[in-house]
VOPAGU-2260 file (C-alpha; in pm, 1 decimal, decimal comma):
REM VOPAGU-2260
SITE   aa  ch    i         X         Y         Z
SITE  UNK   A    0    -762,3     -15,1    1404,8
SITE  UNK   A    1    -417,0    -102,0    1476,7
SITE  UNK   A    2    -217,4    -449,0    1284,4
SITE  UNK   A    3      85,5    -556,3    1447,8
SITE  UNK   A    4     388,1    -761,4    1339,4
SITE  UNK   A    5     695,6    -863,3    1453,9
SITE  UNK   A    6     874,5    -509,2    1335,6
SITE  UNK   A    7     559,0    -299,2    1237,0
SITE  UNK   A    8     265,1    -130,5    1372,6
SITE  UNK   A    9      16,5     -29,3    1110,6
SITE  UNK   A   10    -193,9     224,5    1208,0
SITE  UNK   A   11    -391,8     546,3    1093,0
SITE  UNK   A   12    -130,0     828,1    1058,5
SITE  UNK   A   13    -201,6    1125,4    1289,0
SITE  UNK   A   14     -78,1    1450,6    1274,6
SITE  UNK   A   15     281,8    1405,1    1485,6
SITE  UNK   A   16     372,4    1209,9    1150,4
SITE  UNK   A   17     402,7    1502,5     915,4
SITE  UNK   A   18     784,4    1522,7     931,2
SITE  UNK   A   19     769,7    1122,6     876,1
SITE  UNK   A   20     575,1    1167,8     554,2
SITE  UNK   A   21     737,4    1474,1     450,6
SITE  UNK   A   22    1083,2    1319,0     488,0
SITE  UNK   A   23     973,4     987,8     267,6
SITE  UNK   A   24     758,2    1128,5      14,7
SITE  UNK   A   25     913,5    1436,5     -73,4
SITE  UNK   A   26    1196,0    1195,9    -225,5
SITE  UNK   A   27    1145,9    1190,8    -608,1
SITE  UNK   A   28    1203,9     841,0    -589,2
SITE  UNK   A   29     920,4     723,8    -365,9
SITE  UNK   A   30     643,1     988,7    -521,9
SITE  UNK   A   31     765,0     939,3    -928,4
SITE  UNK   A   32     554,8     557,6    -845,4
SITE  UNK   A   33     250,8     740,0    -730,8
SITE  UNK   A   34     -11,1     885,6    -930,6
SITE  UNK   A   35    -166,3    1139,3    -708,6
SITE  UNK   A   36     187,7    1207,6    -485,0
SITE  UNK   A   37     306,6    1571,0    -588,1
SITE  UNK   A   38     669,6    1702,4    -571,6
SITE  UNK   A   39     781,8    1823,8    -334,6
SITE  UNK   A   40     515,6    1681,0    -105,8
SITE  UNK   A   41     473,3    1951,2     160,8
SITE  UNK   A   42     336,7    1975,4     518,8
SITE  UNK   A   43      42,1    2066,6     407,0
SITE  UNK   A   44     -13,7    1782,1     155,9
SITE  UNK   A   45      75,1    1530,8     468,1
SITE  UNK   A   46    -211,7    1718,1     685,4
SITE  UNK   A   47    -432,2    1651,6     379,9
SITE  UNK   A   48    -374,3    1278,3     366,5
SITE  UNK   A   49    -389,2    1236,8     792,7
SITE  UNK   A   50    -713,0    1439,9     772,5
SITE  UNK   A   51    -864,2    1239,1     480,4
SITE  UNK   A   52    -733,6     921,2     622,7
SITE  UNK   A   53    -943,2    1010,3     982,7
SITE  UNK   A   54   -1206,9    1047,4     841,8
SITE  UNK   A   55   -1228,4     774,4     634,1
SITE  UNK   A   56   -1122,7     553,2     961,1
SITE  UNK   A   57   -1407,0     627,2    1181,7
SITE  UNK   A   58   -1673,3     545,5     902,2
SITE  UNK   A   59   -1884,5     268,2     951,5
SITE  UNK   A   60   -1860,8      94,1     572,2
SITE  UNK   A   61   -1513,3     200,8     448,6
SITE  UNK   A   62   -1425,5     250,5      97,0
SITE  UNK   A   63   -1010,0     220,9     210,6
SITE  UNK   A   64    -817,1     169,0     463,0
SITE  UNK   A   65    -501,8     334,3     514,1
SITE  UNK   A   66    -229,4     248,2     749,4
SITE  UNK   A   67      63,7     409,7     832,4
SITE  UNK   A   68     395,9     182,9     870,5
SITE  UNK   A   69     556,9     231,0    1193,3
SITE  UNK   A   70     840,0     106,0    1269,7
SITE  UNK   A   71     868,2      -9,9    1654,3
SITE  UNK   A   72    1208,9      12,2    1728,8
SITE  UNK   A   73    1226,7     430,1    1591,0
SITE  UNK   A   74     846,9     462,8    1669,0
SITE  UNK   A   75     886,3     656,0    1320,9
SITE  UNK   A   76     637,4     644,1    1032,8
SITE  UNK   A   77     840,8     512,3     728,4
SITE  UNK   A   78     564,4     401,5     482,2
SITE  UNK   A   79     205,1     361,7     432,0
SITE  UNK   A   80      14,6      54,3     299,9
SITE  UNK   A   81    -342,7      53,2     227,5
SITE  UNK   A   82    -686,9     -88,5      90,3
SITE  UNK   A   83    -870,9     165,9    -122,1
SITE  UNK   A   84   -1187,6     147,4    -406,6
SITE  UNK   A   85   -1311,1    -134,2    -148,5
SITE  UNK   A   86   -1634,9    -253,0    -396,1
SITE  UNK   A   87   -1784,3    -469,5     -62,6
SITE  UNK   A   88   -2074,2    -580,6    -337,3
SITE  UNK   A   89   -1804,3    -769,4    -568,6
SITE  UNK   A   90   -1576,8    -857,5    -317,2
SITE  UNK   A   91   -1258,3    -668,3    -454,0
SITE  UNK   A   92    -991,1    -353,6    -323,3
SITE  UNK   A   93    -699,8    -238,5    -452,7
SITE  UNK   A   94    -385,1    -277,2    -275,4
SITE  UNK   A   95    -114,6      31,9    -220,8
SITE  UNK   A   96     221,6      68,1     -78,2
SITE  UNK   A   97     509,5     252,4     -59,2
SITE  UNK   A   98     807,4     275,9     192,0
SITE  UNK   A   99    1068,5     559,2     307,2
SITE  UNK   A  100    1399,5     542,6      47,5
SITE  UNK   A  101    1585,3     475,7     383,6
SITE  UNK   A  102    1399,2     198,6     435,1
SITE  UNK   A  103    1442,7      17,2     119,1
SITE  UNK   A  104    1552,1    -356,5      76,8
SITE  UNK   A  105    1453,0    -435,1     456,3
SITE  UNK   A  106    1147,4    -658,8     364,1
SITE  UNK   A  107     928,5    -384,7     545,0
SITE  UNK   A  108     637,0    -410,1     231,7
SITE  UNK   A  109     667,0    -768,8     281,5
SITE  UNK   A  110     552,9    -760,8     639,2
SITE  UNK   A  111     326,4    -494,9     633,3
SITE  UNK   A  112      80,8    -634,1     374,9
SITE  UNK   A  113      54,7    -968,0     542,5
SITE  UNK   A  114    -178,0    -872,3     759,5
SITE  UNK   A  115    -328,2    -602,3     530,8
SITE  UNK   A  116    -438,8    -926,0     301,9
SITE  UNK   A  117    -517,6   -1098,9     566,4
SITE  UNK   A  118    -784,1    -797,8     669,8
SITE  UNK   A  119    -902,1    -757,2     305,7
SITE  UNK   A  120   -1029,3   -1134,7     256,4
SITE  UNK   A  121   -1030,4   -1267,7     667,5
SITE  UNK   A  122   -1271,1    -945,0     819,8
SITE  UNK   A  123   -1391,7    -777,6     499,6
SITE  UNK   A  124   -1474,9   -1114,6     354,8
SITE  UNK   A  125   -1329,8    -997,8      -4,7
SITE  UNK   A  126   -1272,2   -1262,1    -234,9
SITE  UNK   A  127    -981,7   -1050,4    -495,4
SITE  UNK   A  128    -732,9    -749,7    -403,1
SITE  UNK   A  129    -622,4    -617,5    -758,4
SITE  UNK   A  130    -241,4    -418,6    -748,6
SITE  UNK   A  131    -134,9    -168,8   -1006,8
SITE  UNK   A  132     276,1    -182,0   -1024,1
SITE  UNK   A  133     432,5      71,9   -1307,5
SITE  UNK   A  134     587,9    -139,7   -1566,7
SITE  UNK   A  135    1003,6      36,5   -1479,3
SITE  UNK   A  136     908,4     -43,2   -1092,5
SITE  UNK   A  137    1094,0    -361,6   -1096,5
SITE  UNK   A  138    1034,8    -422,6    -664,9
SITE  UNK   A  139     705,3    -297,2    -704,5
SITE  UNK   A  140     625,0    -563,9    -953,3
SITE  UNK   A  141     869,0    -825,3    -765,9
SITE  UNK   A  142     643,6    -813,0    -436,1
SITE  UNK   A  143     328,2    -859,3    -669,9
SITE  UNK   A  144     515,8   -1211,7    -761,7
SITE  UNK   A  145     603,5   -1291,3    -402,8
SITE  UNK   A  146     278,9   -1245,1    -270,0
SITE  UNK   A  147      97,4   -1465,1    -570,3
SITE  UNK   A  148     -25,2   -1185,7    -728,3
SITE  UNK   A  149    -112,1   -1295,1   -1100,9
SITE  UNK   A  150     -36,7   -1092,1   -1399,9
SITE  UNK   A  151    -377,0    -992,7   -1545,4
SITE  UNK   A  152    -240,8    -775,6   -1810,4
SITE  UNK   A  153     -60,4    -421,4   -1896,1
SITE  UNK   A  154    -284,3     -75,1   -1912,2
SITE  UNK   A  155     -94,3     114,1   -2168,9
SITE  UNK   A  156     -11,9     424,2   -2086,3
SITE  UNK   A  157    -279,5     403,1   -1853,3
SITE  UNK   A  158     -86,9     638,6   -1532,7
SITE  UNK   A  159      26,5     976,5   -1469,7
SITE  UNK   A  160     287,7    1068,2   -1201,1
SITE  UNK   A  161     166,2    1397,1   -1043,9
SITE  UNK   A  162     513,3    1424,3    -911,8
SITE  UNK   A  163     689,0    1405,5   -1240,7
SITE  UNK   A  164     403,3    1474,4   -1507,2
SITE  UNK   A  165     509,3    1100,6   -1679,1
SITE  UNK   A  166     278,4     867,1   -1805,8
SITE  UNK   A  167     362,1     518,8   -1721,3
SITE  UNK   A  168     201,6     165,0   -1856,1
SITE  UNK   A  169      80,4      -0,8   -1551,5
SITE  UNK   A  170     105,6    -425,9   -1464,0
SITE  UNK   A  171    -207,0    -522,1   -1330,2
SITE  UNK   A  172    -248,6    -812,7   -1125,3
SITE  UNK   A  173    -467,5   -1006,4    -928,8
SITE  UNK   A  174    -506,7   -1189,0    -627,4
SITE  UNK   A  175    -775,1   -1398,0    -542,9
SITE  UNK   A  176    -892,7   -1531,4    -161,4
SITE  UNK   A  177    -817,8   -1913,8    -281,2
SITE  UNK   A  178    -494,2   -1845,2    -424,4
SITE  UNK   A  179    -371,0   -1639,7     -94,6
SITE  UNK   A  180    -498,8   -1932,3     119,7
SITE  UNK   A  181    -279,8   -2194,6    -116,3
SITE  UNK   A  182      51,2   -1969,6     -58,8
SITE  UNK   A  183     -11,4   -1965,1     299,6
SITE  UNK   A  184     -78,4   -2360,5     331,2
SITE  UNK   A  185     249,4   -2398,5     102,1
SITE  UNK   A  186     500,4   -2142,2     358,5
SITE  UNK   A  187     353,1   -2285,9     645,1
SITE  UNK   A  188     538,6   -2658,3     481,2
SITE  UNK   A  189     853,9   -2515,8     468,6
């Protein structure tokens, strides 16, 4: 499955992306927000996402959904944004992201998880994406905002970087289908 927008193709990452992913999460400032990111994030730990992520893509009921971020005009991999712990029975996912250091400030998480939201409650007929955002991670939490995302409440010392060995208190927040549909209706106006 391939999503396009105006800047981005998001697609399953395949195996000529290993420099990509080794080159934007082996930057202690991209994999310090990710629990299960080591440093330094290696070739092989790359091949071990791509592989998982394959396999996961050519399941018939998936439990995530992971895109790579490509940007078109470098045809280069600079992020990933996904769907994982997709419960189909309650109608929720989690939402991930996370984008190249390089890439930063450029409204590339913006565009990508348009149509990664759009997926979750349009195809998979989900009616609530849930986003974890580590209380320091000031962006992190800022796109939670933009996209309606409401603050549900703060797991204490609830995550540990694997890159750093830091436990962080985590924002939770929600998202439900009715409120996405409302902020869409209300952009559209302006």
């Amino acid at each position: 499955m391939r999503l396009k927008t105006q800047r981005l193709i998001l697609r399953s990452p395949a195996k000529k992306d290993i420099k990509d992913l080794v080159e934007g999460l082996n930057n202690l400032e991209v994999s310090r927000t990710f629990g299960a990111v080591p440093h330094p994030y290696t070739t092989r730990d790359a091949l071990r996402w791509i592989n998982k992520c394959s396999k996961e893509f050519r399941k018939k009921e998936k439990e995530s959904y992971q895109f790579g971020i490509e940007l078109k005009s470098e045809r280069k991999l600079i992020g990933g944004v996904g769907l994982d712990h997709i419960d189909y029975f309650n109608g929720a996912a989690s939402i991930g992201y996370w984008v190249n250091k390089e890439y930063w400030k450029q409204g590339i998480i913006s565009e990508a998880m348009k149509p990664v939201i759009n997926l979750a409650f349009n195809k998979l007929k989900l009616r609530r994406i849930y986003l974890y955002a580590h209380v320091p991670n000031k962006p992190s939490n800022n796109v939670a905002k933009k996209f309606g995302f409401t603050l549900e409440g703060t797991l204490r010392k609830s995550h540990k970087s694997k890159a750093t060995g830091e436990i962080y208190s985590a924002n939770m927040y929600g998202l439900l289908k009715e409120d996405w549909t409302k902020l869409k209706k209300t952009q559209n106006k302006k």
